[in-house]
C-alpha positions in Angstrom: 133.1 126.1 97.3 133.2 122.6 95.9 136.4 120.7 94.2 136.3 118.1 91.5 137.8 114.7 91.0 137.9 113.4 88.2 139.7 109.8 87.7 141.7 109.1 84.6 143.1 106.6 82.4 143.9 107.7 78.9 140.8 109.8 78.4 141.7 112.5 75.6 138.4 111.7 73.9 136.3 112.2 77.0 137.7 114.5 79.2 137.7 117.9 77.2 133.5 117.6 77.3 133.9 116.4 81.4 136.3 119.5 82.1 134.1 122.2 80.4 130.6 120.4 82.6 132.5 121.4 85.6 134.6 124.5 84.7 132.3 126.5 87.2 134.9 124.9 90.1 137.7 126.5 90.4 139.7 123.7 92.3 139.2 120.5 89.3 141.6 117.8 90.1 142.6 114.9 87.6 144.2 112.1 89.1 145.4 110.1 86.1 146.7 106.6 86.1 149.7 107.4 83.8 148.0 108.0 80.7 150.0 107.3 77.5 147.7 109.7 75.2 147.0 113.3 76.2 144.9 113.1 78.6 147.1 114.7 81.0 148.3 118.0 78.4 144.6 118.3 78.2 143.8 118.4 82.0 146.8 120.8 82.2 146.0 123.1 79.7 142.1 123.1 80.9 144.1 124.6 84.2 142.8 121.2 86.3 145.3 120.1 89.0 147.1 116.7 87.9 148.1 113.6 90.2 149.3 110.7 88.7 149.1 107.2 90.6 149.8 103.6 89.0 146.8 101.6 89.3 146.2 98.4 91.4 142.7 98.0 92.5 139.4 100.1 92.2 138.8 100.8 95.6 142.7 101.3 96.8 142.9 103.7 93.9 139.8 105.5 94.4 140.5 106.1 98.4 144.3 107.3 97.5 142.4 109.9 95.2 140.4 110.9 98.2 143.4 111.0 100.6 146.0 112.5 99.1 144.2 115.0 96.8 145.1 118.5 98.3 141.5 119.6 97.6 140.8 123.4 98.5 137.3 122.6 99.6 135.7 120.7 102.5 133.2 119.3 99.5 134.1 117.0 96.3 131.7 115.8 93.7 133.6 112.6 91.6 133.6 112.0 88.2 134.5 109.7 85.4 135.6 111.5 82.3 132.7 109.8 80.7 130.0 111.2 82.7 128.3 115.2 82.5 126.6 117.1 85.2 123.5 118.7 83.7 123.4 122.2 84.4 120.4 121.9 86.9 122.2 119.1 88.4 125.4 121.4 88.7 123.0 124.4 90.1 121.9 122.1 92.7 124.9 120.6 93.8 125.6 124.5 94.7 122.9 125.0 96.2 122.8 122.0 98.2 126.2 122.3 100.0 125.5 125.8 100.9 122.7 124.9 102.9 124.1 121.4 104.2 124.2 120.9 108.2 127.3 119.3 109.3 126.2 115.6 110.3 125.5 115.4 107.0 128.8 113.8 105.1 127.6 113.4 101.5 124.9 113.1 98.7 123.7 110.3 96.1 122.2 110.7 92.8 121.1 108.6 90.0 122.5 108.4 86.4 121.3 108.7 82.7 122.7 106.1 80.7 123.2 106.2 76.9 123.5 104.0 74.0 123.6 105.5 70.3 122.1 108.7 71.7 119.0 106.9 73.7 118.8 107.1 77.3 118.4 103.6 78.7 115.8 104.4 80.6 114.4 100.7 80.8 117.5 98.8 80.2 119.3 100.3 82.8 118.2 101.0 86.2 119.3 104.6 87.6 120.2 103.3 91.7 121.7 106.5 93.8 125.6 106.6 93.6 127.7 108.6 96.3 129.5 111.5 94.4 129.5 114.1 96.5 130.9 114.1 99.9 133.5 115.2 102.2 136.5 113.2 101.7 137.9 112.5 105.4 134.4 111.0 106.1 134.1 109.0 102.4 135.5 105.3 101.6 135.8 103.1 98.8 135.2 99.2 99.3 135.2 96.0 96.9 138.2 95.7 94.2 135.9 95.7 91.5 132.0 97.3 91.7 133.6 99.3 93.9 131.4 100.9 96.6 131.6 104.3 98.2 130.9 104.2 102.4 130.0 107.4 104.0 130.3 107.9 108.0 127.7 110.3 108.9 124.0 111.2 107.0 123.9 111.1 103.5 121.1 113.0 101.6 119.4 112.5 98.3 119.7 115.4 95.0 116.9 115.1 92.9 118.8 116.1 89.3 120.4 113.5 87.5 123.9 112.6 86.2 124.4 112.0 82.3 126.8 109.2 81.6 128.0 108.3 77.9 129.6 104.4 79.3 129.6 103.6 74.8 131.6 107.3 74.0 135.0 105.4 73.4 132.5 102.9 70.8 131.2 99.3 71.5 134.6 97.6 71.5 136.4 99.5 74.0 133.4 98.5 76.4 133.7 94.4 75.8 137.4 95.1 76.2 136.8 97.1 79.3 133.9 94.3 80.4 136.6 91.4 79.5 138.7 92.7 82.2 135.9 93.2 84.7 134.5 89.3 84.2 137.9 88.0 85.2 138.3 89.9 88.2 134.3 88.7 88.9 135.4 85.4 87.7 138.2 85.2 90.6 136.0 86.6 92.9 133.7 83.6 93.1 136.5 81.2 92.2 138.0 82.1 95.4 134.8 82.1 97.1 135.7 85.8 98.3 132.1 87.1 97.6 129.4 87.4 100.1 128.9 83.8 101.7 125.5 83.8 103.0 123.5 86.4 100.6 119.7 87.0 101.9 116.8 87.4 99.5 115.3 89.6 101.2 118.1 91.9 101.6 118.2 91.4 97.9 114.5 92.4 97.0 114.1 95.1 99.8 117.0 97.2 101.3 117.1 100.6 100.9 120.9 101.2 99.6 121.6 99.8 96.0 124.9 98.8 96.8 124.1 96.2 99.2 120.9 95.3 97.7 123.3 94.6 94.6 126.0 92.4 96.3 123.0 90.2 97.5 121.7 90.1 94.1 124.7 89.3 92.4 125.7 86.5 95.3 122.4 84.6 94.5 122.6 85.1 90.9 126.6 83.6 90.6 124.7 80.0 91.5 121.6 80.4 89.5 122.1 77.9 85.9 122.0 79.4 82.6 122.6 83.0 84.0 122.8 84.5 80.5 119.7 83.6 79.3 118.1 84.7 82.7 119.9 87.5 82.6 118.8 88.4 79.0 114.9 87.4 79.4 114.6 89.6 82.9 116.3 93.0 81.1 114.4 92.5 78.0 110.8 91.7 79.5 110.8 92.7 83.2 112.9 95.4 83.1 111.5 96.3 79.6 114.6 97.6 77.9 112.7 96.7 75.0 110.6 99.6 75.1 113.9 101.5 74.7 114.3 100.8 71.1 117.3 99.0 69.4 119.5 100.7 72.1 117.9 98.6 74.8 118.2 95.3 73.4 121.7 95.8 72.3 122.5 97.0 75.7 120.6 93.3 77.0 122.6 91.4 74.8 125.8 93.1 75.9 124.5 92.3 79.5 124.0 88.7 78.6 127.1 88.4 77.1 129.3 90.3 79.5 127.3 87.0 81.7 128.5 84.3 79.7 131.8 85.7 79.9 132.1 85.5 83.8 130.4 82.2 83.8 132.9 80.2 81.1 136.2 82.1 83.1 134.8 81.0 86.6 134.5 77.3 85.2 137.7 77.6 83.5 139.2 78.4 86.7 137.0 75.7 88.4 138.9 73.2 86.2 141.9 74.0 86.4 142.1 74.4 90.0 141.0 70.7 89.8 143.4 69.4 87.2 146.3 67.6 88.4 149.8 69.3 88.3 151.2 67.0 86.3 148.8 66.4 83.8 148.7 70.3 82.5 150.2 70.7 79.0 154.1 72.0 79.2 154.6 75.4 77.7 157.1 75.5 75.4 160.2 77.8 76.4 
């Protein structure tokens, strides 16, 4: 009745506990970019489906999943391997899809973050994702923050998604977050953001996504973005009132920040250096 995707990249820690959430499908597909640990005997021997694809962008890999996947069922509900559908969640996803009318093309629902077993409640906001829909009408956009469009009506499921984002330990996630600031960093560098971002749109519109790349376009040319960013999780947002977890999570936001901020300038600079005044590297 409904197939899984789940999207790979040397995942042996996280995908036996993603595979057994899910073992009520019987169609699981993991579509793997070449994973050098064994992630993929462990999809095999869970009896998921495996696709392997050499990866090049979020989005470009995400819509290949959804277009080339021979799912058995007209419904999909995507995964990381880092993220658990609760058993209610699960039991309504069922029941959702049997009673879904056909203009209707896929379903949102919000996520439970958590940090050293504490659900960021505070320090992370839960917006609706897309992660169930039916492929030939879904599409990913953006390179990085990718973002799932849906032609047709999308409904809401009330039950929520568990996702364990610190499983693989606090390191892998600045290494992960190091890559994700440069490709940010490029993005503004080469000025291929959005252009004329509207506050408004930012406070008020309805879908997270866009409310988010309005956010993020203002922020980029706010100064001292770190420290903003820090103050407004910790005391807005309250992520203090999430413990030790919460403002280590702020402090990984703030830093995460600075990061996108020194690479942008770097960039900046030496877009504006002269040629021939850039140190030779030694052959």
């Amino acid at each position: 009745m409904i197939s899984v995707l789940i999207l790979t990249r040397n995942e042996q820690q996280d995908l036996p506990g993603c595979l057994a959430s899910v073992s009520w499908s019987d169609d699981i597909h993991v579509f793997d970019s070449f994973s050098t640990d064994a992630t993929v005997e462990i999809a095999q021997s869970a009896g998921a489906h495996v696709t392997q694809r050499a990866f090049d962008d979020y989005a470009t890999h995400r819509n290949a999943a959804l277009s080339t996947v021979p799912f058995k069922y007209s419904w999909v509900f995507i995964l990381d391997a880092d993220e658990r559908p609760t058993h209610e969640l699960s039991h309504e996803i069922h029941q959702t899809v049997i009673a879904a009318p056909s203009e209707v093309s896929g379903f949102r629902l919000r996520r439970r973050d958590f940090l050293f077993g504490t659900w960021l409640k505070h320090a992370q906001i839960s917006p609706f994702y897309i992660r169930l829909v039916r492929p030939e009408h879904a599409r990913y956009s953006r390179a990085i923050n990718e973002v799932l469009n849906v032609e047709g009506k999308v409904g809401d499921l009330k039950h929520q998604l568990d996702h364990y984002p610190f499983s693989k330990g606090i390191a892998h996630w600045i290494q992960k977050h190091n890559l994700y600031s440069t490709m940010e960093a490029e993005l503004i560098h080469g000025q291929q953001g959005l252009q004329n971002p509207s506050l408004r749109t930012a406070l008020s519109h309805r879908d997270f996504h866009t409310r988010r790349l309005h956010q993020k376009a203002l922020f980029y040319r706010l100064p001292g973005r770190p420290v903003l960013k820090w103050i407004y999780m910790v005391f807005i947002r309250r992520s203090i009132l999430d413990g030790s977890a919460g403002l280590v999570y702020a402090t990984l936001q703030s830093i995460y920040e600075y990061f996108i901020v020194l690479k942008t300038r770097e960039l900046d600079h030496s877009a504006k250096e002269p040629a021939n005044s850039r140190p030779v590297q030694p052959e």
